[in-house]
Backbone as CSV, one residue per row, in Angstrom:
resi,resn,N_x,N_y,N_z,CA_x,CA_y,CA_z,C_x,C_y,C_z
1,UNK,57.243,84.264,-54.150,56.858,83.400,-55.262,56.287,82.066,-54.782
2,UNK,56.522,81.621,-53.539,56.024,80.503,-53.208,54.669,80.441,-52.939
3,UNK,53.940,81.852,-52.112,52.799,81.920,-52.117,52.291,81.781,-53.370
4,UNK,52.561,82.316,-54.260,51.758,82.869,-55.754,51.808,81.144,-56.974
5,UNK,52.611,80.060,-56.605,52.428,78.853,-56.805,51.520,78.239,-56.248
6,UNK,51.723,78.313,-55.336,50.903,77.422,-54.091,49.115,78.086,-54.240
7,UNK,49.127,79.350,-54.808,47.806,80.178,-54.815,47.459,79.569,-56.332
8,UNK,48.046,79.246,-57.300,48.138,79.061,-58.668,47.275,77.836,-58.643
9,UNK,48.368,76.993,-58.065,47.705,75.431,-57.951,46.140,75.174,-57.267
10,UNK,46.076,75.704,-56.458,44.637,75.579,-55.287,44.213,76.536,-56.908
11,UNK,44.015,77.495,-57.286,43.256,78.096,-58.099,42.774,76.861,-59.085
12,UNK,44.012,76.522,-59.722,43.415,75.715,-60.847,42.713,74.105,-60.400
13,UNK,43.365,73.341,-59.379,42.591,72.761,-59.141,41.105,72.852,-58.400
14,UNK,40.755,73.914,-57.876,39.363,74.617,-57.367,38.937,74.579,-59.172
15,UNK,39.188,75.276,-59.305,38.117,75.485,-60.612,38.050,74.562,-61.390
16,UNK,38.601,73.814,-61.870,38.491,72.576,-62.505,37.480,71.699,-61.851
17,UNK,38.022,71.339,-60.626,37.119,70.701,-60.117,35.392,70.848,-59.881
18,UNK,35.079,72.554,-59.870,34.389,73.167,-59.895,33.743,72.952,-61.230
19,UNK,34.198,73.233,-61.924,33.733,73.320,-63.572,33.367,71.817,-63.897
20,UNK,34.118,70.558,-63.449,33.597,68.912,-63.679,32.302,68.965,-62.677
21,UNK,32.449,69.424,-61.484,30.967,69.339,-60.763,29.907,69.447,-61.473
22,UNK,29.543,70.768,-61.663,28.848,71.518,-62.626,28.861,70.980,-63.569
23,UNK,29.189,70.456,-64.624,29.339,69.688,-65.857,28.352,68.394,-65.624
24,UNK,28.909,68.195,-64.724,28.277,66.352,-64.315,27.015,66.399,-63.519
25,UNK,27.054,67.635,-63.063,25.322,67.665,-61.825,24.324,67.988,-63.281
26,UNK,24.733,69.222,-64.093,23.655,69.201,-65.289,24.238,68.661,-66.663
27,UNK,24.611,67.684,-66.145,25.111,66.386,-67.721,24.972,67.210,-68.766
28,UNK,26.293,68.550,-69.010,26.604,68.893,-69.677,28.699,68.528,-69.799
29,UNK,28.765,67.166,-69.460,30.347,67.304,-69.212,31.067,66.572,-70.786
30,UNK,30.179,65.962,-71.526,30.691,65.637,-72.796,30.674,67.135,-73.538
31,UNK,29.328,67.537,-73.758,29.915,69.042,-74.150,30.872,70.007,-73.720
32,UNK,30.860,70.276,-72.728,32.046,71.015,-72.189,33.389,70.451,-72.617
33,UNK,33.289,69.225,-72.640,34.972,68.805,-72.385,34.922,68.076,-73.597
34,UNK,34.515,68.475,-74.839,34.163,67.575,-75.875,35.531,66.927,-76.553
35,UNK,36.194,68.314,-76.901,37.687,67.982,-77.319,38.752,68.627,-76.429
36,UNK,40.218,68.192,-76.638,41.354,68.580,-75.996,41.764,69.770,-76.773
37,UNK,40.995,70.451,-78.034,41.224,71.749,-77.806,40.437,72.631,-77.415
38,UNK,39.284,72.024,-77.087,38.379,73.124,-76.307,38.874,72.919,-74.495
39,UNK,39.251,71.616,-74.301,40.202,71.740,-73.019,41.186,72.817,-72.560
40,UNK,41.984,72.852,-73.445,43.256,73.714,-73.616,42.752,75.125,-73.897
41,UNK,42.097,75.341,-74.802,41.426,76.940,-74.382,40.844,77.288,-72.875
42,UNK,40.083,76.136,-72.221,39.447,76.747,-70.829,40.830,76.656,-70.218
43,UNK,41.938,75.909,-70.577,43.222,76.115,-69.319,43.409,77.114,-69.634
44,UNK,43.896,77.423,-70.709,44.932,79.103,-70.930,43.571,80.741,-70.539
45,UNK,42.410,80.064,-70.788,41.642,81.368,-70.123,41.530,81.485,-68.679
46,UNK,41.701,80.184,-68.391,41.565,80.058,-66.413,43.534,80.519,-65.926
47,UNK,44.449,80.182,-67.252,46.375,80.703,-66.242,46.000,82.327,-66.593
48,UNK,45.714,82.789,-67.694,44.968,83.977,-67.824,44.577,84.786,-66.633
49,UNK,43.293,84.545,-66.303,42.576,84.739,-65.295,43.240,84.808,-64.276
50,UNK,44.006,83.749,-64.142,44.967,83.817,-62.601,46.050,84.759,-62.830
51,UNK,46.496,85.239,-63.791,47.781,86.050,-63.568,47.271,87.687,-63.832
52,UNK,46.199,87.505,-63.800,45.394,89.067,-64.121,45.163,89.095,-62.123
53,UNK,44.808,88.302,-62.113,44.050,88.606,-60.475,44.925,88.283,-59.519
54,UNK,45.455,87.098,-59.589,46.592,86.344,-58.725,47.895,87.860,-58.697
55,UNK,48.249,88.488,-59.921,49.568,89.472,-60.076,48.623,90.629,-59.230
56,UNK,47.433,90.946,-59.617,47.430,92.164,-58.777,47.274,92.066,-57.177
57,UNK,46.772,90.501,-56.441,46.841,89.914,-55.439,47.752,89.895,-54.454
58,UNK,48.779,89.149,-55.524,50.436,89.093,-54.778,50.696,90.663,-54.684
59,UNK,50.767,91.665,-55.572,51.347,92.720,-55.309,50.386,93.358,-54.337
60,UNK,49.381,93.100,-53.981,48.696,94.210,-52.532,49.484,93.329,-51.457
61,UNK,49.790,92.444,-51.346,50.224,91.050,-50.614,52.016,91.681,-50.216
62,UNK,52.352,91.962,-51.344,53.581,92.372,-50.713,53.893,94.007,-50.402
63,UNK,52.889,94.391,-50.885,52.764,95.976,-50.258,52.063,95.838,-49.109
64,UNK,51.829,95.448,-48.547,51.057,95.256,-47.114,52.294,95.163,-46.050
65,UNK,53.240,93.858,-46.680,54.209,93.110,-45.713,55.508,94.227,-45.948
66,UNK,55.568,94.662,-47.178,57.319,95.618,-47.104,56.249,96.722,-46.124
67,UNK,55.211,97.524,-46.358,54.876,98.242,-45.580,54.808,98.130,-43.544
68,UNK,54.456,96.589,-43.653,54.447,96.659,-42.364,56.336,96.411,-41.749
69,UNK,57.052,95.827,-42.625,57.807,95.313,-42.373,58.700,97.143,-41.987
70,UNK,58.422,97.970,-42.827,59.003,99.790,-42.990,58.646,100.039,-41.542
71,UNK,57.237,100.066,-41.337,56.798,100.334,-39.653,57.443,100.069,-38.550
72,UNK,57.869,98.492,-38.499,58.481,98.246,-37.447,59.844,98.114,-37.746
73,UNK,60.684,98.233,-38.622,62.036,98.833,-38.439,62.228,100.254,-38.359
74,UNK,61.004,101.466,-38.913,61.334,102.254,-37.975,61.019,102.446,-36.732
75,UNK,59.864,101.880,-35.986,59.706,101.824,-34.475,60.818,101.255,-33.970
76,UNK,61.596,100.416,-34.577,62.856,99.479,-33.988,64.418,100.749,-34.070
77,UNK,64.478,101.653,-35.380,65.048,102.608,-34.996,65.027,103.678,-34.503
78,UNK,63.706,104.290,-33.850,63.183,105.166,-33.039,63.640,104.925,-31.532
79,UNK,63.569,103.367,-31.170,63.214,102.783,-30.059,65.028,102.997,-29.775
80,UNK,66.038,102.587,-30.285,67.448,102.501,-30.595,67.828,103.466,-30.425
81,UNK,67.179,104.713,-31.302,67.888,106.118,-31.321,67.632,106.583,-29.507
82,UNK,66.088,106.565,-29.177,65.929,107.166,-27.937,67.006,106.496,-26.941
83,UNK,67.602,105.307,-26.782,67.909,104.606,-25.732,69.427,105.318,-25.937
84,UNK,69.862,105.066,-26.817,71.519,105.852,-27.504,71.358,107.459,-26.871
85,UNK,70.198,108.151,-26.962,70.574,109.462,-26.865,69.926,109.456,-24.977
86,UNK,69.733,108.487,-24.526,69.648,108.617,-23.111,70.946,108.102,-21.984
87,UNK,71.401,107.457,-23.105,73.175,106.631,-22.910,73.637,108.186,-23.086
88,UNK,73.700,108.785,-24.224,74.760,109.868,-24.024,74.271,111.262,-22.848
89,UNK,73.351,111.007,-22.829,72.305,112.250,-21.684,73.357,111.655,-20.201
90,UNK,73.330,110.355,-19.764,73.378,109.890,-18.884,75.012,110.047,-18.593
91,UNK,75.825,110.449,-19.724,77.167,110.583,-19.778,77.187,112.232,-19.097
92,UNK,76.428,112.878,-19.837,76.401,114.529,-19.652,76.381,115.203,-18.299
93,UNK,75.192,114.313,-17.396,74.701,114.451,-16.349,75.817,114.365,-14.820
94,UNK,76.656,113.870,-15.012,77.687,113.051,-13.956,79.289,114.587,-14.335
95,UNK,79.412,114.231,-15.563,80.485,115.567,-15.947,80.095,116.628,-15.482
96,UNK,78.564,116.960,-15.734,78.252,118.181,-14.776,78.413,118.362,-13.443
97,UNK,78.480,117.451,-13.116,78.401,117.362,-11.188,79.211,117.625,-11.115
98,UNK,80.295,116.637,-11.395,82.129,116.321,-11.115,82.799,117.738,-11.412
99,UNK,82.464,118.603,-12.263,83.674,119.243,-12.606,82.806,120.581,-11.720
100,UNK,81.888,120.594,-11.549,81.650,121.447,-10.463,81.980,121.641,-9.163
101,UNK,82.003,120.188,-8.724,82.015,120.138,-7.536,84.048,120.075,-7.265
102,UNK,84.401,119.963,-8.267,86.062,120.389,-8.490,86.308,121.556,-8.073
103,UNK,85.290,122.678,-8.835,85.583,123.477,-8.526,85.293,124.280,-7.511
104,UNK,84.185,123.682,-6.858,83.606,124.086,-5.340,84.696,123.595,-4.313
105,UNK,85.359,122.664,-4.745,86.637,122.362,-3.734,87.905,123.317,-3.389
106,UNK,87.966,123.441,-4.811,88.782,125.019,-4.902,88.561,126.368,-4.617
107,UNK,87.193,126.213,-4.670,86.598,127.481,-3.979,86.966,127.590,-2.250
108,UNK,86.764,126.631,-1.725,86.387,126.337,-0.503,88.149,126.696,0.326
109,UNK,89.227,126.413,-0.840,90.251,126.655,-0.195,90.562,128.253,-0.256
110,UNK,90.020,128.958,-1.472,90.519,129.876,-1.988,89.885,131.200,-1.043
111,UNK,88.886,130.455,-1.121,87.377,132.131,-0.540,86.281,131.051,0.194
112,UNK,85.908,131.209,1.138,84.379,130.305,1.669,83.759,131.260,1.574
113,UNK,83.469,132.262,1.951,82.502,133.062,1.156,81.835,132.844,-0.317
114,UNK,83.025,133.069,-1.061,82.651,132.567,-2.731,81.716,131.187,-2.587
115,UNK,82.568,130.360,-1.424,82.111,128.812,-2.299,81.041,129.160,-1.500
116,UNK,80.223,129.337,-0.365,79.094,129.127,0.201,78.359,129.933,-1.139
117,UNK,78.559,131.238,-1.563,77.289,131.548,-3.163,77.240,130.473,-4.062
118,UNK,78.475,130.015,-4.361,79.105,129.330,-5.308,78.262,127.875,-5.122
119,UNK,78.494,126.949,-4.033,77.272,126.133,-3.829,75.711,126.321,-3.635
120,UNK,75.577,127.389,-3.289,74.102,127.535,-3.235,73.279,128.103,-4.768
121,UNK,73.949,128.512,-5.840,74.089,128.574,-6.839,73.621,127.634,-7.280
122,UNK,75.104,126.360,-7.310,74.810,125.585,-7.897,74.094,124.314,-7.781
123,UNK,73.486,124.424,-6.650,72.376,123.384,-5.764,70.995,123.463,-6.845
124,UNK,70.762,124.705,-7.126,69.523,125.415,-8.294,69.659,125.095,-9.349
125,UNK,70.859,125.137,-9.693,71.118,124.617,-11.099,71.518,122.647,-10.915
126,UNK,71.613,122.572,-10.364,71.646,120.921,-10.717,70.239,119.972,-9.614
127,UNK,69.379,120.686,-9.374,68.105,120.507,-9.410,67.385,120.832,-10.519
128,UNK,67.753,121.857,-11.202,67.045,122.135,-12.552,67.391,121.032,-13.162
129,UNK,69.091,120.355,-13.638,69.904,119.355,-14.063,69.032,118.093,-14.042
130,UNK,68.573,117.966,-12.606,68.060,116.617,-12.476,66.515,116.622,-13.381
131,UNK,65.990,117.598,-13.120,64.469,117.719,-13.268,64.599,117.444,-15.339
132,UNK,65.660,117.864,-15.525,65.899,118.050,-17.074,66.338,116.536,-17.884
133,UNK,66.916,115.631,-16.614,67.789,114.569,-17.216,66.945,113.498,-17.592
134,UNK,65.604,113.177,-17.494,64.568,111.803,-18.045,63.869,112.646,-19.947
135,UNK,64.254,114.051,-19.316,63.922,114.843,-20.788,64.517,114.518,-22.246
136,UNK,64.188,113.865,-23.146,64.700,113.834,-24.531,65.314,115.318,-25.265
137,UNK,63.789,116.237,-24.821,64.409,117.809,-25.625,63.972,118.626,-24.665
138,UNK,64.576,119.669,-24.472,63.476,120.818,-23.907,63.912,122.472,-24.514
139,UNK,62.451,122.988,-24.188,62.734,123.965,-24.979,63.874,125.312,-25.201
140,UNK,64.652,125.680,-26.247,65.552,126.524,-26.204,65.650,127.298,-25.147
141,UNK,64.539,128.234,-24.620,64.258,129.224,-23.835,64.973,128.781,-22.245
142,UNK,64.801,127.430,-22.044,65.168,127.362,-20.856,66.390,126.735,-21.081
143,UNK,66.447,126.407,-22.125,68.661,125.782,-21.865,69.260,127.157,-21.946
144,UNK,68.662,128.064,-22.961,69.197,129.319,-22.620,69.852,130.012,-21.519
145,UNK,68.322,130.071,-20.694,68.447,130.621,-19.420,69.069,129.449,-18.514
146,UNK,68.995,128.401,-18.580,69.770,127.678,-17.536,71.070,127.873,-17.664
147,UNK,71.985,127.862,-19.229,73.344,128.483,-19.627,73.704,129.863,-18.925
148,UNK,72.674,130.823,-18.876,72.809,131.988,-18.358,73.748,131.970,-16.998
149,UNK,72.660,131.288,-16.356,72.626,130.890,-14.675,73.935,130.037,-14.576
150,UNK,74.523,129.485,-15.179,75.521,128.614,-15.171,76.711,129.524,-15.706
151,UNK,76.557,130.298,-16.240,78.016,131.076,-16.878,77.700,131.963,-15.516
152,UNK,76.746,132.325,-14.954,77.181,133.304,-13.472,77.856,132.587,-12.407
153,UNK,77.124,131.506,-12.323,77.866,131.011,-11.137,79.662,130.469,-11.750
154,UNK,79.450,130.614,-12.955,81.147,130.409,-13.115,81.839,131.688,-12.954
155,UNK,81.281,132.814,-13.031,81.758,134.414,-13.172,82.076,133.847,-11.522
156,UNK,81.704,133.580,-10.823,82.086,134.027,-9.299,83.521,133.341,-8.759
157,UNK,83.757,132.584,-9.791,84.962,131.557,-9.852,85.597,132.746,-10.200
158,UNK,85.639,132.656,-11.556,86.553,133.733,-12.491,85.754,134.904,-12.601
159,UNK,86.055,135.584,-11.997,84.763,136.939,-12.339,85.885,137.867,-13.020
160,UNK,85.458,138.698,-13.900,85.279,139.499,-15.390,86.638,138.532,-16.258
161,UNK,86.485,137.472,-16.319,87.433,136.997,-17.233,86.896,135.818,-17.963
162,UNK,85.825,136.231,-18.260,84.994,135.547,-19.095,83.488,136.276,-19.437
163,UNK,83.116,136.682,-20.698,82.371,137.468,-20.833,81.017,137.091,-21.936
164,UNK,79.949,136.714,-21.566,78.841,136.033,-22.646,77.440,137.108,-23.063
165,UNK,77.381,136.850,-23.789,76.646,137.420,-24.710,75.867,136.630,-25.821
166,UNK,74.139,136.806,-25.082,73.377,135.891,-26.260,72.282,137.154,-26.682
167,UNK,72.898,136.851,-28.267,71.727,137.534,-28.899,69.975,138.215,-28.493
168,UNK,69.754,139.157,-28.457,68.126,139.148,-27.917,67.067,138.112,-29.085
169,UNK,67.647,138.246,-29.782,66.347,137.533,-31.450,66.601,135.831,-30.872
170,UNK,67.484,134.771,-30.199,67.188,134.014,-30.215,66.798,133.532,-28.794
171,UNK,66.522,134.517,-28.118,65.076,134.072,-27.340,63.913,133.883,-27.684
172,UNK,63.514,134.460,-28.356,62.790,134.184,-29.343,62.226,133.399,-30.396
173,UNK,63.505,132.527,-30.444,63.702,131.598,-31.691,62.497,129.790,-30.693
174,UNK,61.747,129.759,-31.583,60.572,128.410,-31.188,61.728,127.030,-31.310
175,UNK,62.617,126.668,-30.900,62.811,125.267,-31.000,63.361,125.210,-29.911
176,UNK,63.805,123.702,-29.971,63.889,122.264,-28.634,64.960,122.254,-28.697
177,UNK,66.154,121.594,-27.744,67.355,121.102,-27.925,67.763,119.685,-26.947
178,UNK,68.430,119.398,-27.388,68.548,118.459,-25.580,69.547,119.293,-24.629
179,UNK,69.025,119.053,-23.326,69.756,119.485,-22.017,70.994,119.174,-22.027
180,UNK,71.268,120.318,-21.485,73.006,120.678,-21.725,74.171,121.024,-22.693
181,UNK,72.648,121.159,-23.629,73.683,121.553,-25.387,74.557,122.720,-24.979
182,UNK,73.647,123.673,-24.359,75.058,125.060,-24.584,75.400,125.230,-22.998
183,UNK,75.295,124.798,-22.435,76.229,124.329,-21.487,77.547,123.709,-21.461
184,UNK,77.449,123.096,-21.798,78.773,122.086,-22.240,79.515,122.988,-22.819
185,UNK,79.049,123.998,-24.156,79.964,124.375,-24.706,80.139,125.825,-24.338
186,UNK,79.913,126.335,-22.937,80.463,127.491,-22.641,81.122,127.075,-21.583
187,UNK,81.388,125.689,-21.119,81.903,124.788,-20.219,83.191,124.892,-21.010
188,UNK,83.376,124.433,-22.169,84.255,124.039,-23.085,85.473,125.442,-23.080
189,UNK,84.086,126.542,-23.300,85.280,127.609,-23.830,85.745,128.129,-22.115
190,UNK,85.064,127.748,-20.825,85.882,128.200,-20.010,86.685,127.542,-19.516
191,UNK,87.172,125.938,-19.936,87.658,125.394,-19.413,89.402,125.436,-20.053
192,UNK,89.035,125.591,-21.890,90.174,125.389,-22.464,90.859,126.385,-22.843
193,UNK,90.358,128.069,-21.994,90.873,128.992,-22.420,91.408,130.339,-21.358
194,UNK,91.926,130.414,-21.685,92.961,131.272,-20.111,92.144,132.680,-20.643
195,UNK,91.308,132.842,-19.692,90.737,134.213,-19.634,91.583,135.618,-18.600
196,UNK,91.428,136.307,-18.852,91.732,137.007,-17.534,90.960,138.645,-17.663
197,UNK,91.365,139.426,-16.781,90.551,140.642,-16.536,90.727,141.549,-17.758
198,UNK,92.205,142.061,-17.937,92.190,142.316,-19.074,92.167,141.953,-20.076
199,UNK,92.116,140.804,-20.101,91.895,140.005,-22.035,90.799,138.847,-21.900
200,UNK,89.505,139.237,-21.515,88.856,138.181,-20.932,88.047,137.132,-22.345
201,UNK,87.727,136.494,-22.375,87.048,135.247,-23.277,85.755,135.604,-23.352
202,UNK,85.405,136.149,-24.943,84.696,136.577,-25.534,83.512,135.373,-26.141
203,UNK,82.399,134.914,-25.083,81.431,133.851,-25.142,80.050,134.413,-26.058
204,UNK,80.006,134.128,-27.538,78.575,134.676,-27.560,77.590,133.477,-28.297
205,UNK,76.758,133.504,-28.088,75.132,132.853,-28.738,74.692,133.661,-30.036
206,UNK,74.533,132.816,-30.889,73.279,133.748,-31.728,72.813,132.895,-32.333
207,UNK,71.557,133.176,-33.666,71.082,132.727,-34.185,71.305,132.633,-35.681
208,UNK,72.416,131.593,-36.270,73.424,131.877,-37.314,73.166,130.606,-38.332
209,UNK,72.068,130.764,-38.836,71.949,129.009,-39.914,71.802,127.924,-38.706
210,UNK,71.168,127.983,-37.520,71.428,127.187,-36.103,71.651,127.954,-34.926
211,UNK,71.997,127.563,-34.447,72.334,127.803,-32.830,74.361,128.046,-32.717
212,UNK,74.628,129.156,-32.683,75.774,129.140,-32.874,76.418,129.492,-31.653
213,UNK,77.360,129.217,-31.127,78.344,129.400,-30.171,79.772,129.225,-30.694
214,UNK,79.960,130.664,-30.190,81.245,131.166,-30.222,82.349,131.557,-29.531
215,UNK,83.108,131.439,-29.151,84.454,132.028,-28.601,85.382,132.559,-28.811
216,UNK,86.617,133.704,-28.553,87.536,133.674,-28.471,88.376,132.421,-28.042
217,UNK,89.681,132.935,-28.782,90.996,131.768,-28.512,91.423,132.128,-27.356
218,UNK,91.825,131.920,-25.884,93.351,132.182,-25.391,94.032,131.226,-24.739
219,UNK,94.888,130.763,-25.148,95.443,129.355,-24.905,95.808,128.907,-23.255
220,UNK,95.523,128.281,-23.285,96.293,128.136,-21.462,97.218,127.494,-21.778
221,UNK,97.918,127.751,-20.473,99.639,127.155,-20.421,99.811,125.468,-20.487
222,UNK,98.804,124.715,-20.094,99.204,123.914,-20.022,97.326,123.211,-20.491
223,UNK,97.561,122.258,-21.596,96.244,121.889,-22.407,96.010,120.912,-21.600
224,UNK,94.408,121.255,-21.640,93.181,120.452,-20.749,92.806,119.406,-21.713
225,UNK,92.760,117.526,-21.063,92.427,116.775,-21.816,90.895,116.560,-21.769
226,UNK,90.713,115.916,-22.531,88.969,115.400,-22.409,87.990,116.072,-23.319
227,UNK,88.812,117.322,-23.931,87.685,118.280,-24.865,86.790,117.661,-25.555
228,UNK,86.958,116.612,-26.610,86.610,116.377,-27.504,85.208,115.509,-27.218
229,UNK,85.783,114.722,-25.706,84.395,113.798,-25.398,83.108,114.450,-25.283
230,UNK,82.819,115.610,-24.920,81.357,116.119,-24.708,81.289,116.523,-25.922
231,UNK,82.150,117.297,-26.707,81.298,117.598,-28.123,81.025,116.299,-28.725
232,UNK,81.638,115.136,-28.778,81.553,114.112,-29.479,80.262,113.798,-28.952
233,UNK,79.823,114.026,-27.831,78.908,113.291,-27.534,77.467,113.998,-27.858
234,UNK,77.875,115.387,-28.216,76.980,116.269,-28.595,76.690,116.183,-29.966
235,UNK,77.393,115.727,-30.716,76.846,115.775,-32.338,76.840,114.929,-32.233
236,UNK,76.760,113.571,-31.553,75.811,111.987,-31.624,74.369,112.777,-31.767
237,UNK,73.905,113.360,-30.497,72.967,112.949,-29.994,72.021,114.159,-31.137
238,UNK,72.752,115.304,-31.465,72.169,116.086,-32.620,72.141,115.301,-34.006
239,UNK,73.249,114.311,-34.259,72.603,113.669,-35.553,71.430,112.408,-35.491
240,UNK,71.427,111.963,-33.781,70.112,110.991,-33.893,69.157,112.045,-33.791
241,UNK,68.993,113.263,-33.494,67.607,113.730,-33.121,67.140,114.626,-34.998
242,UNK,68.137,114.521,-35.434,67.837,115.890,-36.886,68.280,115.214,-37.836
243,UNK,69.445,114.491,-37.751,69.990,113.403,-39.109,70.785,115.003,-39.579
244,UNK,71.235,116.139,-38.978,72.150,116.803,-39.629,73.378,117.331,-38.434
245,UNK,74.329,117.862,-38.831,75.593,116.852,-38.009,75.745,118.420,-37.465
246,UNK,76.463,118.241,-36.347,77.270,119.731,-35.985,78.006,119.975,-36.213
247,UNK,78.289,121.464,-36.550,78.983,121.785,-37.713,80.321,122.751,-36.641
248,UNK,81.568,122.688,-37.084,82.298,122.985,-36.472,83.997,123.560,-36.654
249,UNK,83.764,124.994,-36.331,85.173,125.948,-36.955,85.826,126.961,-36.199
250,UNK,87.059,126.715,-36.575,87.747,127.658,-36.212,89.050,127.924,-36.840
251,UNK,89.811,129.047,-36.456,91.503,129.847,-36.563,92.016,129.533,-35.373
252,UNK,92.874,130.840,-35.348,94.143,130.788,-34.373,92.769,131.809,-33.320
253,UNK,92.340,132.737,-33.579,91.343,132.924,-32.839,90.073,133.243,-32.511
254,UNK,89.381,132.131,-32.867,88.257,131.697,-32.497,87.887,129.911,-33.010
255,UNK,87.021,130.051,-31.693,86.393,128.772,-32.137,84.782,128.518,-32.319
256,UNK,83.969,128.043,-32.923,82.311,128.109,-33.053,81.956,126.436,-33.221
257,UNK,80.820,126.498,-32.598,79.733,125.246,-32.811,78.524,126.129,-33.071
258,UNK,78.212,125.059,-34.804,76.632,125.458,-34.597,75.906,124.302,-34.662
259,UNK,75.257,124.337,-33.755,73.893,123.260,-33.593,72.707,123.293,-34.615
260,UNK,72.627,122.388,-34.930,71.157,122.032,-35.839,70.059,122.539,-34.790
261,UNK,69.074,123.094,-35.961,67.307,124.061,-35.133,66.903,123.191,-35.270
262,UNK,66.090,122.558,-34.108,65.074,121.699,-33.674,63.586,122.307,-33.768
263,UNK,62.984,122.255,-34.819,62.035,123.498,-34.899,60.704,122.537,-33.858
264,UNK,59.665,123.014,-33.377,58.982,123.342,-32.011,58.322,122.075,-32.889
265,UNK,57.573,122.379,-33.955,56.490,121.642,-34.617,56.571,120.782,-35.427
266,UNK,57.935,120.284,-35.490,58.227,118.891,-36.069,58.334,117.618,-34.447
267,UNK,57.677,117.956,-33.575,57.959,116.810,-32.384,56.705,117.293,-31.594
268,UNK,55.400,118.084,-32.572,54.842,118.114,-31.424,53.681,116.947,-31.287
């Protein structure tokens, strides 16, 4: 409103002044201004005039500024979201190492044989890890297959006491995810669940309203802390990238995450 005063005033004194010029250069200013009600008619046709032009003025005036002002608070929450979901990437990246290399320690006492596959394994996969970690999304197909490669080299730890199974149709399936989505959570189900030969932990993938991962229950004797931090950190980074949350259930036996579809052609 301050502009649209300040535009009011310069209006009316411009034209006035304008209109006495003109009046007085062709000594028509007794006629013009003969009486104070022919005065008062040229004011109310000139506040007139201004609130016909001045109102549609101000309003391109402030559709310009809320518009630009929309632009850069969302570049300002774009800019926020990416840095947040490279904070939680940067969390993901280090858990992967650590709890591997835990278990390459244990290998090393148990079998050196095992651990020499067992590290050379996982040398491939956390070169893939690295090559993946400046990545925002990448495509399903290869977190897939990198999950693949990562539930084998855990089979050599625990071999037949843990058993995965991903759908053939969602290889197939065109979307993005961020690195280490289903990792983590076949991490999850081998970490918090006592598999063994005969009753081994039933891991599957499919393509279920999302990206679903599933498990069997089997409790271990003694509960593993920390679960909650990687999923937590996983439906951050799925509600900054989709704005829809991960969705998450279970009984006495089973447990599921389904991930929001990142479809291919909304980021290309």
């Amino acid at each position: 409103m301050k502009y649209f005063g300040i535009g009011f005033v310069c209006y009316m004194t411009y034209i006035n002044l304008f209109g006495i010029s003109i009046a007085l250069i062709f000594d028509t200013f007794s006629q013009n201004f003969a009486s104070n009600l022919q005065i008062f008619h040229s004011l109310i046709d000139q506040i007139i005039d201004f609130l016909i032009f001045g109102g549609f003025s101000l309003a391109y005036f402030y559709f310009i500024e809320n518009r630009d002002y929309k632009q850069k608070m969302n570049e300002y929450d774009i800019s926020i979201a990416k840095s947040k979901i490279q904070q939680l990437k940067a969390q993901l990246n280090p858990h992967f190492l650590f709890n591997n290399l835990n278990i390459l320690d244990q290998l090393i006492e148990e079998n050196q044989e095992k651990a020499s596959d067992f590290l050379a394994q996982f040398s491939e996969l956390y070169r893939y890890a690295l090559n993946s970690s400046d990545k925002e999304l990448i495509s399903l197909k290869d977190e897939l297959a990198f999950s693949q490669n990562y539930f084998e080299m855990m089979n050599r730890k625990y071999p037949d006491c843990y058993q995965l199974h991903i759908d053939d149709a969602i290889w197939n399936t065109d979307a993005i995810v961020p690195p280490f989505c289903l990792q983590v959570l076949i991490e999850n189900a081998i970490v918090h669940n006592l598999g063994i030969e005969e009753n081994p932990v039933n891991i599957h993938i499919s393509n279920h309203n999302g990206i679903r991962v599933s498990n069997t229950k089997i409790a271990t004797r003694k509960k593993n802390k920390g679960n909650g931090l990687a999923l937590k950190n996983l439906s951050e980074q799925f509600l900054l990238l989709s704005n829809i949350p991960v969705a998450i259930s279970e009984d006495n036996s089973y447990f599921a995450v389904t991930l929001p579809l990142i479809k291919l052609n909304k980021h290309d």
